[in-house]
N, C-alpha and C positions, 0 to 999 in steps of 0.2 A: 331797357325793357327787353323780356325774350320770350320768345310764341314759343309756350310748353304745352307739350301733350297730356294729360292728367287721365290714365287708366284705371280707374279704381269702382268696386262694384257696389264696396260700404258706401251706401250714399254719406252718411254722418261724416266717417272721416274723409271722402271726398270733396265734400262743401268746406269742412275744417281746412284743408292745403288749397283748397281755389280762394278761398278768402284770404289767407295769410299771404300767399303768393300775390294774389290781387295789390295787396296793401303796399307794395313792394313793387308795383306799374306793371308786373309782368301781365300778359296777356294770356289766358290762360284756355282750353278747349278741351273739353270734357267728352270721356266715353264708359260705360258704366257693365260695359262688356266687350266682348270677344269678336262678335263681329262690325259693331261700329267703330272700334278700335280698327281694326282691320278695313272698315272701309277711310277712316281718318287717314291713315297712315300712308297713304297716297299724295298728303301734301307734303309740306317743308315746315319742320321745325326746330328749333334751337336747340332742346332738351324735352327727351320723353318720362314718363314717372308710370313707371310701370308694375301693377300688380300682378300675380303670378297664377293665385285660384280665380279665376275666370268664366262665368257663364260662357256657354257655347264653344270658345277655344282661349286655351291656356294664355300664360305671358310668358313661357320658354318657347312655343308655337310662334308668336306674335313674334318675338324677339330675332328669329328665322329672316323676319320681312323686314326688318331695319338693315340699312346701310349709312354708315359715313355721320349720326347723328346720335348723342353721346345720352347713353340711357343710363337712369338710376334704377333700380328692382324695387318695389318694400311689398313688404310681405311676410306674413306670417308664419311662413315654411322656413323655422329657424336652424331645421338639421344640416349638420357639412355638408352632405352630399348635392342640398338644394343651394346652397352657398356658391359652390365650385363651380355646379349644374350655371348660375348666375354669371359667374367672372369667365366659362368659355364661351357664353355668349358674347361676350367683349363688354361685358357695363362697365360704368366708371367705379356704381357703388351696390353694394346689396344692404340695402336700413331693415332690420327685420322689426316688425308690429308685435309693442306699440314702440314709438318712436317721437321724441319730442319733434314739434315744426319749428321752433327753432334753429335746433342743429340739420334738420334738412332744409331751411332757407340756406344755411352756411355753407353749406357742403353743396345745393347749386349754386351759389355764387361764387366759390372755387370753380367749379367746374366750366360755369358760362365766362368765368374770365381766362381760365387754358385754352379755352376754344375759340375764343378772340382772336388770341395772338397764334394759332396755327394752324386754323381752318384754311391755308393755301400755305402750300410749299412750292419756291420755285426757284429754282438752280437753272444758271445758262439757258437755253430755249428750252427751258421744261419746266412745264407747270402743272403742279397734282392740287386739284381741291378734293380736300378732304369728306366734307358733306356730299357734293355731287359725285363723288367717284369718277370725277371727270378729269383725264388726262389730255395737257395738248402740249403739243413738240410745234415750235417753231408758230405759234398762234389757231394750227390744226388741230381740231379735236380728233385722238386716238381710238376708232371701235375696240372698245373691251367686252369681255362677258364679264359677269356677275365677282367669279372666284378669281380672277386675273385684276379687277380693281382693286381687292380685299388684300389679295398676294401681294400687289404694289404697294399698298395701304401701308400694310404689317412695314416692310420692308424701310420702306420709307421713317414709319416712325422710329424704327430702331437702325437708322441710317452710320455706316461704320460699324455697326456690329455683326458679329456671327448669330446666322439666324439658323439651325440647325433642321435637316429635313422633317425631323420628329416634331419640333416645336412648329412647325408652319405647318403640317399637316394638324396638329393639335387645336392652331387658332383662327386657320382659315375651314378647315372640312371636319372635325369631330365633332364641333357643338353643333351641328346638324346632323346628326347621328350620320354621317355618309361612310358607307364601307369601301374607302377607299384605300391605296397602299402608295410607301414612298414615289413610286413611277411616275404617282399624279401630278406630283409637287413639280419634278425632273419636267414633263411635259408639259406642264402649264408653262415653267420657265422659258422653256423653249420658244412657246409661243408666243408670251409676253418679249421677249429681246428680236424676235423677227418681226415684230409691231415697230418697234423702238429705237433697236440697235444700227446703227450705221453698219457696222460690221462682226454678225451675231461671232466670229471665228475671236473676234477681239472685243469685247460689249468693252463702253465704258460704266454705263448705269450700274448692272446686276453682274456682283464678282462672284465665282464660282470657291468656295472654298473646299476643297477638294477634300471626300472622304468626308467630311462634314454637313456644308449645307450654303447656304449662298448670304450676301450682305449686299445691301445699297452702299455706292461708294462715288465719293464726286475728287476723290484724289485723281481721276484717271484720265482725269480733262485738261486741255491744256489752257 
């Protein structure tokens, strides 16, 4: 069973996925706009279901305030642009309207069992949970800001690969319309391995790949 957030303003097809979800044990909490969504979104939950036209404030608005907790889109805004608009918010899925409940029970029961098995990463003394955005080295919790858990986030999930300056400014600071430039990325790193790093001159965690962009790497540990 998993406590979903159900943002949706159509009462009809709202009732429609709280029932079929219901049937299925999930526990389900209803918000029919903008700002009780926004006041919900304060607690903890498994998976959000998120509309996008919105009384009072949108679901790409909305979507701004989520951290660490794996959202679906649906929505009837079926053009590319709202699509893309979707996937740099980090969702797992965009279902455009109408949409069988079926195939979206399916497609969150994939989603609730990936996030099973990897809602905590932890390597040697470090441990990142995913949902809480919460970092601790050696059973200490880490003070992070907001963009430096997201940064580790990113990183993490794509652990061993080249993460390109372009691409982490694209999936930690664009879908927030922020007008930021590469330096940003460079000095968050920064800050993030003198949190972290034993010896920022030598990091193990965050490899610098030079003229590129940086990668999570646990090759560097003994």
């Amino acid at each position: 069973m998993a406590k979903i957030l159900l943002i949706e303003d159509d009462f009809d097809l709202h009732e429609g996925i709280s029932l079929s979800l219901k049937k299925s044990n999930h526990e389900i909490i209803s918000a029919y706009d903008g700002l009780k969504a926004q006041e919900l979104l304060k607690e903890t939950y498994d998976l959000i279901l998120l509309d996008v036209n919105l009384p009072h404030k949108n679901g790409f608005d909305l979507a701004m305030e989520i951290q660490g907790t794996p959202l679906i889109f649906i929505s009837a805004r079926d053009h590319e642009i709202d699509v893309l608009k979707g996937f740099k918010h980090q969702c797992e899925d965009y279902i455009t309207k109408p949409f069988s409940l079926a195939v979206l029970k399916e497609k969150i029961n994939v989603i609730l069992k990936r996030y099973q098995h990897v809602s905590v990463y932890s390597y040697k003394n470090l441990v990142f949970d995913f949902q809480a955005l919460e970092l601790k080295i050696d059973d200490q919790i880490i003070p992070l800001t907001k963009k430096e858990s997201q940064l580790i986030k990113l990183l993490i999930q794509n652990k061993e690969k080249i993460m390109t300056k372009e691409m982490i400014l694209e999936q930690v600071w664009d879908q927030e319309g922020a007008f930021v430039n590469i330096n940003t990325v460079n000095v968050t790193i920064n800050r993030i391995r003198n949190k972290i790093e034993t010896d920022v001159k030598a990091p193990h965690w965050i490899q610098t790949v030079f003229g590129i962009g940086y990668k999570w790497s646990e090759k560097h540990h003994g």
